[in-house]
C-alpha positions in Angstrom: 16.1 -21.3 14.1 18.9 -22.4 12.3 17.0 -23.6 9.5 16.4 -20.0 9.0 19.8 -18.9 9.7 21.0 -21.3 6.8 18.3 -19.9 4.4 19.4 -16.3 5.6 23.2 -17.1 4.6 22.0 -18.6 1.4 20.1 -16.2 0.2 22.5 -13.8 1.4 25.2 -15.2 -1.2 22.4 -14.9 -3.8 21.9 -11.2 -3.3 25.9 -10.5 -3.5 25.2 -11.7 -7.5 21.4 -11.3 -8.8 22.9 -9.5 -12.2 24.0 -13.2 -13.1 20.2 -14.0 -13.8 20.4 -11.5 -17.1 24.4 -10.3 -17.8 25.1 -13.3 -20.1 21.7 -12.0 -22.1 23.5 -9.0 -23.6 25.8 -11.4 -26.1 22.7 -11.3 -27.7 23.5 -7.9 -30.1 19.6 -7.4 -30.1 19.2 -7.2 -26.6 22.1 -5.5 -26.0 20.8 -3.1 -29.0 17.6 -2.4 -27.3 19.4 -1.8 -23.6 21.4 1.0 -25.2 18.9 2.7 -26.9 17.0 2.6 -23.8 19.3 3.9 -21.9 20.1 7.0 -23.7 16.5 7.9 -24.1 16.3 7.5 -20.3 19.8 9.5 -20.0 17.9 12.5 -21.7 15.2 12.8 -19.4 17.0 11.7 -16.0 19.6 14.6 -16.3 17.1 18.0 -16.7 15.2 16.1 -14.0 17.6 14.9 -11.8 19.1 18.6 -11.1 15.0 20.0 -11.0 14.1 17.6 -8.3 17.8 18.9 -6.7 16.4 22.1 -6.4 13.5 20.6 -4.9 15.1 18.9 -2.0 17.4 21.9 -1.4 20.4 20.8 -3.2 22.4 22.3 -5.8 22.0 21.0 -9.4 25.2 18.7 -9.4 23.6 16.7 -6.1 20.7 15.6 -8.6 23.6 14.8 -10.9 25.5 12.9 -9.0 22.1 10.5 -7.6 22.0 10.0 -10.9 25.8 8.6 -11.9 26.1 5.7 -9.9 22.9 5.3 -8.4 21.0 3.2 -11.1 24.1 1.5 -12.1 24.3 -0.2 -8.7 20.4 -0.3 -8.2 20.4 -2.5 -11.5 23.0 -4.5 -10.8 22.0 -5.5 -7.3 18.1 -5.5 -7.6 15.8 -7.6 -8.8 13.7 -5.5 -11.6 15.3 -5.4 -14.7 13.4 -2.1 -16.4 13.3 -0.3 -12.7 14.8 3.4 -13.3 16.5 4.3 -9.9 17.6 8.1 -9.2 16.4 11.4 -8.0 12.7 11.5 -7.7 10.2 14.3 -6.6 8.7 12.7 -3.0 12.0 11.8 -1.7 13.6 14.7 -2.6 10.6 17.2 -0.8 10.9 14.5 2.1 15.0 15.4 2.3 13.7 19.0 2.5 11.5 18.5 4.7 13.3 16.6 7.2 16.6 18.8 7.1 14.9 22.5 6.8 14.3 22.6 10.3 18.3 21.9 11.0 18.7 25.6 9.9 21.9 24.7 8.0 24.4 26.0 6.1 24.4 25.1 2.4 27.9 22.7 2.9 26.2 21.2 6.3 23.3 20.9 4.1 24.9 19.1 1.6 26.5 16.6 4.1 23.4 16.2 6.1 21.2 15.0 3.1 24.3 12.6 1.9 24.1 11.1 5.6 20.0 10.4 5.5 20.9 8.2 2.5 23.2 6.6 4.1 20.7 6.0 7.2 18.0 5.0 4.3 20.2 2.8 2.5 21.8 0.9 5.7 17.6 0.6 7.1 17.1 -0.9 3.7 19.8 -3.3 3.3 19.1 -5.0 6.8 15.7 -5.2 6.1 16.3 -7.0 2.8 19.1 -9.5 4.1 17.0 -10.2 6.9 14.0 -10.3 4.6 11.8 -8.4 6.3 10.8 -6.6 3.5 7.2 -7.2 3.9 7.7 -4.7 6.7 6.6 -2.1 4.2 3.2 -3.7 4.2 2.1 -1.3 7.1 1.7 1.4 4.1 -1.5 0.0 2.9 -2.2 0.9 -0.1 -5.1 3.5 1.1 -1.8 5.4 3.0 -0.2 5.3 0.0 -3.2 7.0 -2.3 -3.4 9.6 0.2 0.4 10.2 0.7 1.3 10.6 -2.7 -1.9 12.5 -4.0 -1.0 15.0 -1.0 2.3 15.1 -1.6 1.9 15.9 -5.2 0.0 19.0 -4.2 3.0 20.2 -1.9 5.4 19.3 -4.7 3.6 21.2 -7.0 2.4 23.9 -5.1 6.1 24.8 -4.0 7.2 25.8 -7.3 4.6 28.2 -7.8 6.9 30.6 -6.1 9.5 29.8 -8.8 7.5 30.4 -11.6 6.5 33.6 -10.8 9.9 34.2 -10.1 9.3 35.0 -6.0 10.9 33.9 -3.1 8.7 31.9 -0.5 10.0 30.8 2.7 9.5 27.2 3.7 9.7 25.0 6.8 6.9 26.3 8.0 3.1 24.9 7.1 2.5 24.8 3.5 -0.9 27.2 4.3 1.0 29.5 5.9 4.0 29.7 3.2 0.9 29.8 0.2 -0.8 32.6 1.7 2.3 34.6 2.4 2.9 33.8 -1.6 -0.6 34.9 -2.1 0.0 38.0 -0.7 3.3 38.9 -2.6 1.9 38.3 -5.6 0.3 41.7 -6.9 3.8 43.3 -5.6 6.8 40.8 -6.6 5.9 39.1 -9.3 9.1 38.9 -12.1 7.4 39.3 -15.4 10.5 37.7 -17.5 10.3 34.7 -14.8 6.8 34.4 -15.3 7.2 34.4 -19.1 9.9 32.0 -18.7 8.3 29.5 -16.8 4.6 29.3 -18.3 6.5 29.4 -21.7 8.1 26.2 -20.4 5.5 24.6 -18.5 3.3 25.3 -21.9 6.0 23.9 -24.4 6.2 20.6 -21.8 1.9 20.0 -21.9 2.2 20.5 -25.2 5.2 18.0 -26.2 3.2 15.2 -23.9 0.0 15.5 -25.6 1.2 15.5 -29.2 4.3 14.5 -29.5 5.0 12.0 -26.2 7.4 9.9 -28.1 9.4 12.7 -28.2 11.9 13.6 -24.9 9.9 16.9 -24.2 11.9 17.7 -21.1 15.1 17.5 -23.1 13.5 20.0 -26.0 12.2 21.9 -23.4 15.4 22.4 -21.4 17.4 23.4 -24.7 15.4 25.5 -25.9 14.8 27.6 -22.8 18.9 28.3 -22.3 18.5 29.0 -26.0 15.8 31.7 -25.2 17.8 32.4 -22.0 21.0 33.3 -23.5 19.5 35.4 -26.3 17.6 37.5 -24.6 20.3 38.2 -21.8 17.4 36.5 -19.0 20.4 36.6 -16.1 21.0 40.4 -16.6 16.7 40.8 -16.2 17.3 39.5 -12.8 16.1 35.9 -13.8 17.7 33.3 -11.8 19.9 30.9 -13.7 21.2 27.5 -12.7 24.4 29.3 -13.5 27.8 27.2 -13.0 27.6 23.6 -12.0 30.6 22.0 -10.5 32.1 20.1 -12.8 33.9 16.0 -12.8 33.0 13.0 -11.1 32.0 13.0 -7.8 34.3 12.2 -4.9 34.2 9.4 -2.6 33.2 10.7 0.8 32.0 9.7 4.3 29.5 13.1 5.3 30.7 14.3 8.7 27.9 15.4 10.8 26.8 17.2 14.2 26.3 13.5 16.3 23.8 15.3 18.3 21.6 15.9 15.1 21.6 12.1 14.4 18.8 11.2 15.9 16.5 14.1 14.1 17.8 12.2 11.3 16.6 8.3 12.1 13.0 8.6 11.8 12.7 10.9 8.0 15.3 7.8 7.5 13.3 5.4 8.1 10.1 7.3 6.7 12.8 7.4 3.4 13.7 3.9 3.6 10.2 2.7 3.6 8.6 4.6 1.6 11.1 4.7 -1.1 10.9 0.8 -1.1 7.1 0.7 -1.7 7.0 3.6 -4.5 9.5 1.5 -6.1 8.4 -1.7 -5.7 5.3 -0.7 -7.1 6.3 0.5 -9.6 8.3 -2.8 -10.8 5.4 -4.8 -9.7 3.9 -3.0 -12.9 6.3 -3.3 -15.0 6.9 -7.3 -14.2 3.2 -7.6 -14.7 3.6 -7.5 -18.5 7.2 -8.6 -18.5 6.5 -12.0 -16.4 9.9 -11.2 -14.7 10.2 -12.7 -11.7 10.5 -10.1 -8.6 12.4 -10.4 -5.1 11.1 -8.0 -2.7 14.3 -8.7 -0.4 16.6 -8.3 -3.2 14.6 -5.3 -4.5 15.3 -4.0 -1.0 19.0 -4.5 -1.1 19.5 -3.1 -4.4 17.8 0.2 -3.2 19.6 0.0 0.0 23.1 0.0 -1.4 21.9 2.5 -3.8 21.2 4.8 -1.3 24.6 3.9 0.6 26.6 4.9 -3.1 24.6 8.4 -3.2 25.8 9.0 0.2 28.6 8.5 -0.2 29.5 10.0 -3.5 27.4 13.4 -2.6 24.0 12.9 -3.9 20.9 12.5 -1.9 17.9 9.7 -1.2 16.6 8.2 -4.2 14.2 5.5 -5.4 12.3 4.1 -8.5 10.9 7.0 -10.9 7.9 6.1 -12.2 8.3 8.2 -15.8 11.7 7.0 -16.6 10.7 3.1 -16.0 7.8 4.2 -18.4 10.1 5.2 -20.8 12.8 2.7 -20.5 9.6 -0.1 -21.1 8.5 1.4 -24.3 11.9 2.1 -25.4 12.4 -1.6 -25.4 15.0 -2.0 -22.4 15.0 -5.6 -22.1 17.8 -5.9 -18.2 19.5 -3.6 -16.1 22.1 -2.9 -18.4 20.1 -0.1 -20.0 19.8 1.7 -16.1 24.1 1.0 -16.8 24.0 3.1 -20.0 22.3 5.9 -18.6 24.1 6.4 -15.6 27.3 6.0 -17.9 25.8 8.6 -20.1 25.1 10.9 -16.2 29.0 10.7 -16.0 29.5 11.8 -19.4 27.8 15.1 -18.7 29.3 15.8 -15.2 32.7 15.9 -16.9 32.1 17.5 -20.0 28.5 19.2 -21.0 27.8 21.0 -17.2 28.9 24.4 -19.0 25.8 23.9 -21.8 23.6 24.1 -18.5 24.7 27.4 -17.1 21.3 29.7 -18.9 19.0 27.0 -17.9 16.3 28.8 -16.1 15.3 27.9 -12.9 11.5 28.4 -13.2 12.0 25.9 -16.3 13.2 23.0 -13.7 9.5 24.2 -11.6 7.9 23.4 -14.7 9.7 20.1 -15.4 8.4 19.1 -11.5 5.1 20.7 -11.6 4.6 18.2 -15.0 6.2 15.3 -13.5 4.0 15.1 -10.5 1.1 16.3 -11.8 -0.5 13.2 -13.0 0.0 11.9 -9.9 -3.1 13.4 -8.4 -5.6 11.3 -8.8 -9.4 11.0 -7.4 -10.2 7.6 -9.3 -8.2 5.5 -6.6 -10.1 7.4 -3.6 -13.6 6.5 -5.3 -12.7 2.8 -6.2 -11.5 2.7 -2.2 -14.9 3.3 -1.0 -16.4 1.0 -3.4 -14.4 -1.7 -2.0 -14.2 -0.7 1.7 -15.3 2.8 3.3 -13.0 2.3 5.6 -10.4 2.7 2.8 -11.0 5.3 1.8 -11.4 7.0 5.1 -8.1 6.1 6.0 -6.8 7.8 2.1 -8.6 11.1 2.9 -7.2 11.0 6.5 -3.8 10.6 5.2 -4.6 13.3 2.3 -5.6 15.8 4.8 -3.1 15.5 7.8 0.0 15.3 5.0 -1.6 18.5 3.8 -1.9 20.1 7.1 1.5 19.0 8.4 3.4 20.1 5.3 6.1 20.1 4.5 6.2 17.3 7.3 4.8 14.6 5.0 6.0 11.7 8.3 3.2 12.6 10.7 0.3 11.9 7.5 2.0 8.3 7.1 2.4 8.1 11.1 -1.5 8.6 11.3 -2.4 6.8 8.0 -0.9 3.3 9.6 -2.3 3.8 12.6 -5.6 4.6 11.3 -5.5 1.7 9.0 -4.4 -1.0 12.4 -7.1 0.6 13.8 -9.6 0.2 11.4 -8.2 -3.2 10.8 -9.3 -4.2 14.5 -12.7 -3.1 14.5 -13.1 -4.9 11.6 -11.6 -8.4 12.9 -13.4 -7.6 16.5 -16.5 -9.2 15.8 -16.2 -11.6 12.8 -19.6 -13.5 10.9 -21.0 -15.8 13.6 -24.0 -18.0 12.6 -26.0 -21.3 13.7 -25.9 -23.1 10.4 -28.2 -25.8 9.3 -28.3 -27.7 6.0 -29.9 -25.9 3.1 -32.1 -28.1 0.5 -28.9 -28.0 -2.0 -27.1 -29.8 1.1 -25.1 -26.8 1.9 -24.8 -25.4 5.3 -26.3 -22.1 5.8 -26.7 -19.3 8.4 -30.0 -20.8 9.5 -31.4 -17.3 10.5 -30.4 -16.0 6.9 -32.1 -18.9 5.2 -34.6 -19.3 7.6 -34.2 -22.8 8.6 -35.0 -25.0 11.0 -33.0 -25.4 14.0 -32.5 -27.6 17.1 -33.2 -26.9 20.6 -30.5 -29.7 21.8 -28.2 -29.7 19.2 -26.9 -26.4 18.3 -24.0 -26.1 15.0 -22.6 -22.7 14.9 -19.6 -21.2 12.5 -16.8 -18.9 13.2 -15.3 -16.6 10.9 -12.7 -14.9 11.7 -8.9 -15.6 13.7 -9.3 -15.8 17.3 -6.7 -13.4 19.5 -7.1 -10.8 22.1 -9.0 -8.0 20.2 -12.2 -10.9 19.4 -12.1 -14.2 21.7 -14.5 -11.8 24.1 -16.6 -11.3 21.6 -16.9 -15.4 20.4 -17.4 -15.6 24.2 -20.4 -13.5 24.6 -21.5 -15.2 21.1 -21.8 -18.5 22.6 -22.8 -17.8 26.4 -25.7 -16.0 24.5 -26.3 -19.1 22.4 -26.2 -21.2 25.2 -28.3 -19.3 27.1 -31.6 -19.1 24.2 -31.2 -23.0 24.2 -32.3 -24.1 27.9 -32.1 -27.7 26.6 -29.2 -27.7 24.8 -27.1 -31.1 25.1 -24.3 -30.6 22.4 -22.5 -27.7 20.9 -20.4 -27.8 18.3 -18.7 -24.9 16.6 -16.8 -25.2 13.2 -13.7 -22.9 13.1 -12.4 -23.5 9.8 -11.9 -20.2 9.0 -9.7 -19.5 11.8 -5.9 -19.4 10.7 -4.3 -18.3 14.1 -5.0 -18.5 17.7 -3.2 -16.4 20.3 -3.1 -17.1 24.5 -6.3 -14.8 24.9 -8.3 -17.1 22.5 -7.0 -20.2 24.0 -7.5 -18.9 27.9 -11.3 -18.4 26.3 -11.7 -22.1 24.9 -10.5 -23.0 28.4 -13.0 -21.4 30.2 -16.0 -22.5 28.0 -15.3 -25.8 27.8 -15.3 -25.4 31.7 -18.3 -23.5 31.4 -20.3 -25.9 29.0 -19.0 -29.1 31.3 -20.4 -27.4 34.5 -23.9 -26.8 32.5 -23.8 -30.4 31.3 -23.4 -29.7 27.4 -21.0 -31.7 25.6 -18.4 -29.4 23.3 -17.2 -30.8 19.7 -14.8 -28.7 17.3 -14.6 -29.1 13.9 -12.3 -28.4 11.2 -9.8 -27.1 13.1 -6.6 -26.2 10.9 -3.7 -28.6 11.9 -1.6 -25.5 13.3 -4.3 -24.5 15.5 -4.8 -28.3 16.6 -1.0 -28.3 17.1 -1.4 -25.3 19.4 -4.1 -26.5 21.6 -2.2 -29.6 22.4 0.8 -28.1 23.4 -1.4 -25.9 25.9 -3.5 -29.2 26.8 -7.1 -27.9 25.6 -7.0 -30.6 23.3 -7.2 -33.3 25.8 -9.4 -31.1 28.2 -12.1 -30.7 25.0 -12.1 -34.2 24.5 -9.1 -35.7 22.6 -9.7 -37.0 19.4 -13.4 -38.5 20.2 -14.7 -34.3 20.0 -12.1 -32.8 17.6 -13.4 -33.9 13.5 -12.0 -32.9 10.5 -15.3 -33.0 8.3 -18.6 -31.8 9.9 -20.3 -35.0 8.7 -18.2 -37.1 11.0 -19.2 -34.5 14.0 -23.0 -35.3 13.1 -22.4 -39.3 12.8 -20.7 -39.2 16.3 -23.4 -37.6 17.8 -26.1 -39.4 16.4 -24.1 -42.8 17.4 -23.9 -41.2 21.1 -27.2 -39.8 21.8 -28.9 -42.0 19.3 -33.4 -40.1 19.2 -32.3 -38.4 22.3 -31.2 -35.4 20.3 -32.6 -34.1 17.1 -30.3 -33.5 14.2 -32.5 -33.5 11.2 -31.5 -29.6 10.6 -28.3 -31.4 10.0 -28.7 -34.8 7.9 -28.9 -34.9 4.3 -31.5 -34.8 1.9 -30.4 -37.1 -1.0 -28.1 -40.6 -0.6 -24.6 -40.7 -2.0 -24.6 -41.3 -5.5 -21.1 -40.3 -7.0 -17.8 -40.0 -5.3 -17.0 -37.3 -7.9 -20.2 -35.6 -6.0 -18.8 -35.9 -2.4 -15.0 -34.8 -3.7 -16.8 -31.5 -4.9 -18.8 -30.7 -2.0 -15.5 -31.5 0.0 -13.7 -29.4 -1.7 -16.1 -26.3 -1.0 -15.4 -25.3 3.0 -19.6 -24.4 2.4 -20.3 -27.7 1.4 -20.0 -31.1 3.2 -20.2 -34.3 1.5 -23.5 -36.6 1.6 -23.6 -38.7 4.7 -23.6 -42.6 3.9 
């Protein structure tokens, strides 16, 4: 224990300063080059985006603007990826909504209520990173995570429908419910200028991806619709505007809140926290795949934890890693975090000068800019390659597709059932694990006898164990062996090989106990073999060691097993199932078939 507490206080002087690792880099005018061009490209992009995924989550435009100042600044300064772009991004921002919609606010509570959840998200995050429990997140498999963000791209996308035809649609309620009241007011409210407006945009933005992508379409996209806006007068056709957006720096603020709504507000924060973590890490996982970077997932969780806690505090709202503007900061040549500095610098720039330049900017043109961005999210390739690999993948993916569908705009209850289906599925998996007699094969391997068809002994039984051996499967190795004991009336010795088995838990070691007893009273002899030295550490603190046998039954090579039986029972029992074909001939040989956990070396 204080081992670890040491290590804790170690690393947690190491988090305080991980932009040591690349700030002396940028006396390199190159690097420093490349960070600042990055940066402005990424500048261009974050801003129209930042106030569209605003609108998304509720917010007024400046919120978006403000997750965007300070945010990535701190989130590359404090984390561990050095391209990782860190503001406003769609599934946080429709998981905001979702979780403070039902509060039935008022737009200032509003404000304050989603500065507090990021706040809650950030200090989640920041404990779990200093007390490096980030592999936490690890209950999203990555099945849960196909599903949730296929699903949740679908809501995203689907909600701005209403903006693009330039309708009002009521949400909080199930997404069904709000797309068929939207269904309905089509034929009579439809706002033919809106509509014009936003397939113009969402057209222009398709269009700038596919054959120009090097280009920043959303930036030509958002200019030239307040161009198009102002000239044709769009506000006085009834065409909602982004109209004026508060201008300077935001303010340094603690959120005051209703206490008695705090608790509505812990769970979507810890929904936030987590899944925030995992759709960033991921995406710097990518990127360090082609950088070799090295990657901290503590310190990745600290630097998005006190990224949150700086968007709470300065008025924004939840963020995490965008996906697009890594993308574009990679192939703009961003080489450390300094480029994330230069855009958020560039954030600043805009909230206290160029807001006014923003007033025409339509707001079905920001529902285009999200419909794009999440579009290629959805995805069926990761759903088939899941059942490929396991069925119960992709069962778990659909599940989670389907419930975050149903539940919508409550995406928490599809991850809530995703990880449980997934420990489930996990179980029934690890309940009954491969269990075989082996015997030796003619290439002196040993073999699952009824597999291979081989020969077998009626006195001297070998069997293998696959699996770990806890509460959920030691009945099942029970019933294995009773009934193994129980087709061999003459059985004399059993051993069983449990190489595989990297933990053992009281259930599985109140089993052992009772079969040894068990084989004792029925006057077999038990021998274990290959035991890892943790598990043989465990079973003599409990005392089964001893009880088994001690060292004289407990062998770390199965050869030595079959030599100590042979020396004790001598023609009494037959082993030939288990001997070798061919003498020893190499040592190199015998290191190979060591080596293999199939493969024992030639007895001598």
């Amino acid at each position: 224990m204080t081992n670890y507490l040491s290590q804790l206080f170690k690393d947690a002087g190491k988090r305080l300063v991980p932009f040591l690792d690349w700030i002396h880099e940028l006396k390199n005018p190159e690097i420093l080059k490349a960070d600042i061009i990055a940066g402005v490209t990424v500048a261009l992009i974050v801003i129209p985006q930042s106030m569209a995924y605003a609108q998304l989550a509720g917010l007024p435009p400046e919120a978006g603007l403000y997750a965007a100042f300070l945010v990535p600044i701190v989130a590359a300064l404090f984390g561990s990826s050095r391209q990782l772009q860190n503001g406003p991004v769609a599934i946080i921002s429709l998981m905001t909504a979702a979780a403070l919609i039902p509060l039935n606010l008022s737009m200032e509570q509003y404000i304050a209520y989603a500065a507090m959840l990021a706040i809650f998200a950030g200090l989640i995050q920041v404990v779990l990173g200093f007390l490096r429990l980030g592999v936490l997140v690890d209950f999203l498999s990555h099945p849960v995570v196909i599903g949730f963000t296929n699903a949740a791209a679908v809501v995203i996308s689907s909600l701005q429908i209403g903006k693009l035809l330039g309708i009002e649609t009521q949400t909080g309620g199930h997404l069904y419910e709000t797309l068929w009241q939207l269904l309905k007011d089509i034929p009579d409210k439809t706002h033919i200028p809106t509509l014009f407006m936003g397939l113009s945009s969402l057209a222009l933005l398709l269009l700038l991806k596919k054959f120009a992508p090097k280009l920043p379409g959303i930036l030509i996209t958002v200019v030239a619709s307040i161009l198009v806006s102002w000239l044709i007068g769009y506000n006085e056709m009834d065409g909602k505007i982004v109209a004026e957006i508060k201008s300077g720096l935001p303010a340094f603020i603690i959120p005051s809140i209703d206490t008695s709504h705090i608790p509505a507000l812990l769970l979507p924060a810890l929904m936030i926290a987590l899944l925030s973590f995992v759709e960033a890490f991921s995406i710097a996982k990518a990127v360090a795949s082609r950088t070799r970077q090295h990657l901290s997932a503590d310190q990745e969780m600290v630097g998005k934890g006190l990224a949150n806690l700086v968007a709470g505090v300065t008025q924004g709202y939840s963020v995490s890693g965008s996906f697009s503007r890594t993308a574009v900061a990679f192939d703009a040549g961003a080489k450390t975090g300094f480029a994330a500095i230069v855009s958020g610098i560039i954030v600043g720039i805009t909230l206290l000068f160029l807001t006014p330049l923003l007033y025409h900017l339509p707001v079905a043109t920001l529902a285009a800019v999200i419909i794009v961005a999440v579009i290629g999210l959805i995805q069926l390739q990761p759903f088939k390659h899941a059942w490929s690999v396991n069925p119960h993948d992709a069962v778990v993916a659909l599940a989670v597709f389907l419930t975050t569908l149903y539940f919508a705009p409550h995406l928490e209850w599809g991850i809530f059932i995703g990880v449980g289906l997934s420990i489930a599925f996990y179980l029934f998996r690890t309940m009954q694990p491969h269990f075989a007699e082996v015997a030796l094969h003619e290439d002196d391997t040993f073999r699952d006898a009824k597999v291979f068809s081989l020969e077998t002994s009626p006195d001297v039984a070998f069997y293998r164990y696959d699996g770990d051996l806890y509460f959920a499967n030691a009945g099942y190795l029970e019933r294995k062996l009773l009934n193994a004991v129980a087709d061999k009336p003459k059985l004399k010795v059993l051993v069983l090989d449990i190489e595989a088995v990297e933990q053992i838990d009281v259930t599985g070691e109140e089993m052992l106990v009772h079969m040894t007893s068990r084989l004792k009273e029925a006057g077999i002899e038990f021998y274990i073999t290959r035991a890892k030295h943790k598990v043989e550490e465990v079973l003599k603190r409990s005392g089964l060691y001893e009880k088994i046998g001690g060292d004289a039954h407990f062998f770390g090579r199965r050869v030595h097993a079959i030599e100590a039986i042979k020396e004790k029972y001598g023609n009494k029992v037959d082993v030939s199932h288990l001997e070798y074909h061919k003498p020893v001939e190499e040592s190199e040989h015998d290191s190979k078939k060591e080596s293999d956990p199939e493969i024992e070396p030639k007895a001598s």
